[in-house]
C-alpha positions in Angstrom: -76.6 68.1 -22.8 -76.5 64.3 -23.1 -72.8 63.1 -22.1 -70.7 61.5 -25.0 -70.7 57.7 -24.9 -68.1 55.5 -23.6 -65.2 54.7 -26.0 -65.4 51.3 -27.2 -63.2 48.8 -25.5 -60.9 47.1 -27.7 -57.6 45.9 -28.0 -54.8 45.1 -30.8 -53.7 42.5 -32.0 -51.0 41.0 -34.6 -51.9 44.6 -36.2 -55.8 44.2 -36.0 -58.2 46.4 -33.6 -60.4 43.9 -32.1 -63.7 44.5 -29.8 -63.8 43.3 -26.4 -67.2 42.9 -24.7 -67.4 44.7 -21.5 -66.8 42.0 -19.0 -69.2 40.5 -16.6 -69.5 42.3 -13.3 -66.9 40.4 -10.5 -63.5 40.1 -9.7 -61.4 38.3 -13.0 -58.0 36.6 -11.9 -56.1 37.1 -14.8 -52.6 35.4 -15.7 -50.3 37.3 -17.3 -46.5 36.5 -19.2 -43.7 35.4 -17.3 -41.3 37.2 -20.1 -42.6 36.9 -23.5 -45.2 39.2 -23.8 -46.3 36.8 -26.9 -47.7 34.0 -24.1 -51.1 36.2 -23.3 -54.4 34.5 -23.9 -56.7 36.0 -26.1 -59.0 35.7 -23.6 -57.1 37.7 -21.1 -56.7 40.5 -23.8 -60.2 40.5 -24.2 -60.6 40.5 -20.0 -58.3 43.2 -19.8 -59.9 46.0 -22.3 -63.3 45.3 -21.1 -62.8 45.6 -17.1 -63.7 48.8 -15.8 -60.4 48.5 -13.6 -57.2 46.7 -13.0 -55.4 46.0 -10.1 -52.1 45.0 -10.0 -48.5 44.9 -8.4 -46.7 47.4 -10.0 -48.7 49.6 -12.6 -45.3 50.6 -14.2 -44.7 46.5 -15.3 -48.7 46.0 -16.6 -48.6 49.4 -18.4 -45.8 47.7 -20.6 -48.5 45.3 -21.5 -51.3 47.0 -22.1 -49.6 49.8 -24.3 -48.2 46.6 -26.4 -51.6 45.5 -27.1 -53.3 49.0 -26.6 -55.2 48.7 -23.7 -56.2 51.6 -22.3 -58.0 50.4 -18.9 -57.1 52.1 -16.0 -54.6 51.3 -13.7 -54.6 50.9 -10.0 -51.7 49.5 -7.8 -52.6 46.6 -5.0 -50.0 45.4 -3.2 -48.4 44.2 0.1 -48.0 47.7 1.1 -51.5 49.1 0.2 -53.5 46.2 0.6 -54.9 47.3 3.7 -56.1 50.7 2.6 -57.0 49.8 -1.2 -58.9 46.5 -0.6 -62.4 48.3 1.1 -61.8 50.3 -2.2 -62.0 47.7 -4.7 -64.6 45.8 -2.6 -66.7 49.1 -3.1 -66.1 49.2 -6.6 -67.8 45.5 -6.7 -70.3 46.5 -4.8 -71.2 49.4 -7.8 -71.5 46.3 -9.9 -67.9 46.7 -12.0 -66.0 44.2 -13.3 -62.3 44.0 -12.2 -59.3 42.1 -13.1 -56.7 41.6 -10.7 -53.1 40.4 -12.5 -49.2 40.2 -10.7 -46.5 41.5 -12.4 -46.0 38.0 -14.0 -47.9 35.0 -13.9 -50.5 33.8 -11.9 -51.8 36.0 -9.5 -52.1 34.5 -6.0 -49.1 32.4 -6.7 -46.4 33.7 -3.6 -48.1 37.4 -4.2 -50.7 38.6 -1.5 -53.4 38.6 -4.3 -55.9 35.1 -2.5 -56.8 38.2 0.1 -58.9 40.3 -2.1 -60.4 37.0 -3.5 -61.4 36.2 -0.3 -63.0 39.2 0.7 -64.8 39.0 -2.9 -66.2 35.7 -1.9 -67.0 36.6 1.4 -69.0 39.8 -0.2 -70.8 36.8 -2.4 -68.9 38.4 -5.5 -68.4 36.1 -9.1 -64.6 35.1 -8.9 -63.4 34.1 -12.7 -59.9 32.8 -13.4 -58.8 33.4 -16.6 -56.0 30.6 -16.5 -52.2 31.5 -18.2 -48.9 31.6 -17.5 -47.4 30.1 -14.0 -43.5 29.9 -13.7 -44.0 27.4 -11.5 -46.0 25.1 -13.8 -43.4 26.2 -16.7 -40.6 24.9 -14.6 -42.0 22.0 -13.6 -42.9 20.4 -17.2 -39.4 21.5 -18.6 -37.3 19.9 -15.3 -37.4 16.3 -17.0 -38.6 15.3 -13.1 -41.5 13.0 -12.0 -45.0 15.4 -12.4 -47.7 13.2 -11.8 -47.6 14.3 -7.9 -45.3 17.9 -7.1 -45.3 20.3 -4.0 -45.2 23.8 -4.3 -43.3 25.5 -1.8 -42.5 29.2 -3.1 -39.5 30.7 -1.1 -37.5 29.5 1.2 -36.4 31.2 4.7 -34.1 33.6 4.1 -31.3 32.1 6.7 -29.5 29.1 6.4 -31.3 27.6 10.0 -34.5 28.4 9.5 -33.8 27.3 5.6 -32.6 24.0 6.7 -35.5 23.4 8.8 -38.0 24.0 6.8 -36.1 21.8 4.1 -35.8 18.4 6.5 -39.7 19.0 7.0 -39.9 18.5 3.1 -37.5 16.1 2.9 -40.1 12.6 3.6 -42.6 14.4 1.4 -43.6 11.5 -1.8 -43.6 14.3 -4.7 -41.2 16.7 -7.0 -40.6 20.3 -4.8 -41.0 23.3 -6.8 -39.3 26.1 -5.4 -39.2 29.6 -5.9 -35.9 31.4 -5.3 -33.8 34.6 -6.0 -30.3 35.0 -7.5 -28.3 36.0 -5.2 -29.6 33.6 -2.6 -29.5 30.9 -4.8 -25.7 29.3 -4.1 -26.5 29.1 -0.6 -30.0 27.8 -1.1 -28.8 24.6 -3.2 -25.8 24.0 -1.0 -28.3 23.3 2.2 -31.2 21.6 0.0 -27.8 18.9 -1.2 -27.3 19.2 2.8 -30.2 17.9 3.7 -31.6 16.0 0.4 -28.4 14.4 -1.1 -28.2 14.3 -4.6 -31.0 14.0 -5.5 -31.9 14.8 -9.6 -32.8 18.8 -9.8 -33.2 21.6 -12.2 -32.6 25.1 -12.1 -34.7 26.8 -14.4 -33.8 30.4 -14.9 -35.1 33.0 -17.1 -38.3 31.4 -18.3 -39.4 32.2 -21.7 -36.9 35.2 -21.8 -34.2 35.9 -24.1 -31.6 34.3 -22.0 -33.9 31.3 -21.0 -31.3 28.3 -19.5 -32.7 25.2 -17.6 -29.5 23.6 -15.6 -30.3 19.8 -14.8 -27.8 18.0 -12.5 -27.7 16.5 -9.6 -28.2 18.5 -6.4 -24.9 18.6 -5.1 -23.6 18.9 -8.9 -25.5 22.4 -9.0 -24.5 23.4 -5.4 -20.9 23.0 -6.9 -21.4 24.8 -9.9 -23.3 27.6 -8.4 -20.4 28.3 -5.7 -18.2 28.4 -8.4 -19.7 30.4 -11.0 -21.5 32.4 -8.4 -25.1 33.9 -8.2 -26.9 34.0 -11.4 -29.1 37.0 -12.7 -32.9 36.6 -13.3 -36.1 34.9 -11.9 -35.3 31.2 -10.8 -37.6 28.3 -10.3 -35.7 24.9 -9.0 -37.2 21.7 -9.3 -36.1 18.7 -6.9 -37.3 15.0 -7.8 -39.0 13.4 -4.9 -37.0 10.6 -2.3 -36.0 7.3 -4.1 -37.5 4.1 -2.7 -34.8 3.7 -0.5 -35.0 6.6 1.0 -38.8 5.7 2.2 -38.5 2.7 3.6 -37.1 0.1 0.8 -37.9 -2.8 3.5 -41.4 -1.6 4.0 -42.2 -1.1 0.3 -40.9 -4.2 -0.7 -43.2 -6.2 1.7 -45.8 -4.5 0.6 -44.7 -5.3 -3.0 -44.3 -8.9 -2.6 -47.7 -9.2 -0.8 -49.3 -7.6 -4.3 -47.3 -9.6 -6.5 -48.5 -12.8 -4.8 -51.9 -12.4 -6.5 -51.7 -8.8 -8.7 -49.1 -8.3 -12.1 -46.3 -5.6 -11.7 -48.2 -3.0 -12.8 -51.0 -3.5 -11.1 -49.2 -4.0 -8.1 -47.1 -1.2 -8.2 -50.0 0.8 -8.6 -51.6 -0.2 -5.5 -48.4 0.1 -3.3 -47.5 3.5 -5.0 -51.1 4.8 -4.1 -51.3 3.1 -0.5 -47.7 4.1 0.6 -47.7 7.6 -1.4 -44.7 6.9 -3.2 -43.6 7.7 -6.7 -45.3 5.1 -9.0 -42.3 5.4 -11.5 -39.9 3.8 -8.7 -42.4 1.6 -7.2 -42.8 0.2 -10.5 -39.0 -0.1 -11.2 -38.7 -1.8 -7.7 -41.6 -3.9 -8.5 -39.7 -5.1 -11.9 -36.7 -5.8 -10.0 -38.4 -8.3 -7.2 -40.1 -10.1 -9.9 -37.2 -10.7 -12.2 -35.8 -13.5 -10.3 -39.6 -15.4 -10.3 -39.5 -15.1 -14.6 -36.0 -16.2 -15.0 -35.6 -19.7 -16.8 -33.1 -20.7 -14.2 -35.2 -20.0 -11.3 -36.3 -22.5 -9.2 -40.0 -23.8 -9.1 
């Protein structure tokens, strides 16, 4: 007896039952929501219903999603725990030629999640890798903060303890770009009160909740949100912060503005700026601004010849 066929892969959508191709045969990185179930691609739909298999973090969160577009893919956990025992089995599975998609219970997979080590075992094993590019709290935080993005640093979580915390902070403190960091709740008063330690008050954001019902982005000065936050205490939900990079001063204002005047001399204040900003690696908003401020005098119609 012949055996049946394989049910077609499909998915719904905004009430329709749509097709999904079988995907091609490698290892799909697939980003998934961050809260609103609403923010999945098409395309990853479409990845989803037509992988043979999907690994991810917790199969209880991705079931949610699948059954609310009705995927029926199976379902296998990979995790910190497991990784070492169900990694040789999804390289097999490659090796029969499936497709897989690997997902994190929100997000982007190998964004602070132990996902980069089966994608580098695909690669080694000379496997297709496709992103199928989505949502990324990180990326959601930063745009929302109101903070310099042309240059940002991701650092995920901090140390747990205050020294090591600290540490690790002062090493970030010289760095020329916005810090995105990823931090939890309960940690979070103690988090802000050594980042205004060791920072100052510098502009920051706490972004909490992202795309959720109770979605609040808190934007203050650092020291302003240690003070709140030891106040009102620790806050519920998943919390990005974003810290604007070092002023001038903080660089070196001597250095930069020699290296300003020198541009100036032959260069406008854009162009100048620009050339500092880029040789120095500092924030070409504040270069600029410093730039503006050192020409002034020269364009003033009291200033001497």
């Amino acid at each position: 007896m012949n055996a049946p066929p394989p049910a077609p892969r499909q998915f719904r959508l905004a009430g329709h039952v749509l097709p999904a191709p079988r995907a091609m045969a490698g290892l799909h990185v697939v980003a998934t929501p961050i809260g609103h179930l609403g923010d999945v691609t098409i395309r990853a739909l479409e990845t989803l219903a037509g992988a043979d298999l999907i690994a991810c973090e917790d199969t209880r969160v991705t079931r949610r999603l699948l059954e609310r577009y009705s995927i029926e893919t199976p379902l296998v956990a990979y995790h910190d725990h497991n990784a070492a025992t169900m990694r040789p089995r999804l390289m097999a599975r490659l090796e029969e030629g499936a497709a897989l998609a690997l997902v994190s219970d929100a997000g982007t997979p190998l964004v602070s999640d132990p996902g980069y080590k089966l994608v580098e075992a695909a690669i080694e094993g000379g496997f297709r890798v496709i992103p199928v590019p989505g949502a990324s709290a990180s990326l959601a935080a930063l745009v929302s903060a109101g903070l310099p993005t042309d240059r940002f640093f991701f650092e995920g979580f901090l140390p747990p303890k205050t020294g090591a915390r600290r540490t690790r902070i002062s090493e970030m403190k010289g760095l020329p770009a916005t810090l995105v960091i990823y931090e939890s709740g309960p940690r979070l008063p103690e988090s802000l009160a050594d980042l205004a330690a060791v920072l100052g008050p510098r502009p920051a954001a706490v972004c909490r909740e992202l795309t959720k019902t109770f979605e609040e982005v808190r934007r203050a000065p650092l020291d302003q949100l240690a003070a709140h936050y030891l106040e009102a205490g620790s806050p519920k939900g998943e919390i990005v912060l974003v810290i604007g990079p070092p002023a001038v001063e903080e660089a070196g204002e001597a250095d930069i503005d020699a290296a300003l005047r020198a541009a100036l001399a032959t260069l406008s204040v854009k162009d100048a700026a620009a050339a500092v900003a880029t040789a120095t690696g500092h924030p070409r908003r504040a270069v600029y601004a410093r730039a503006l401020a050192l020409q002034v005098p020269h364009d003033r119609p009291d200033a001497e010849d």
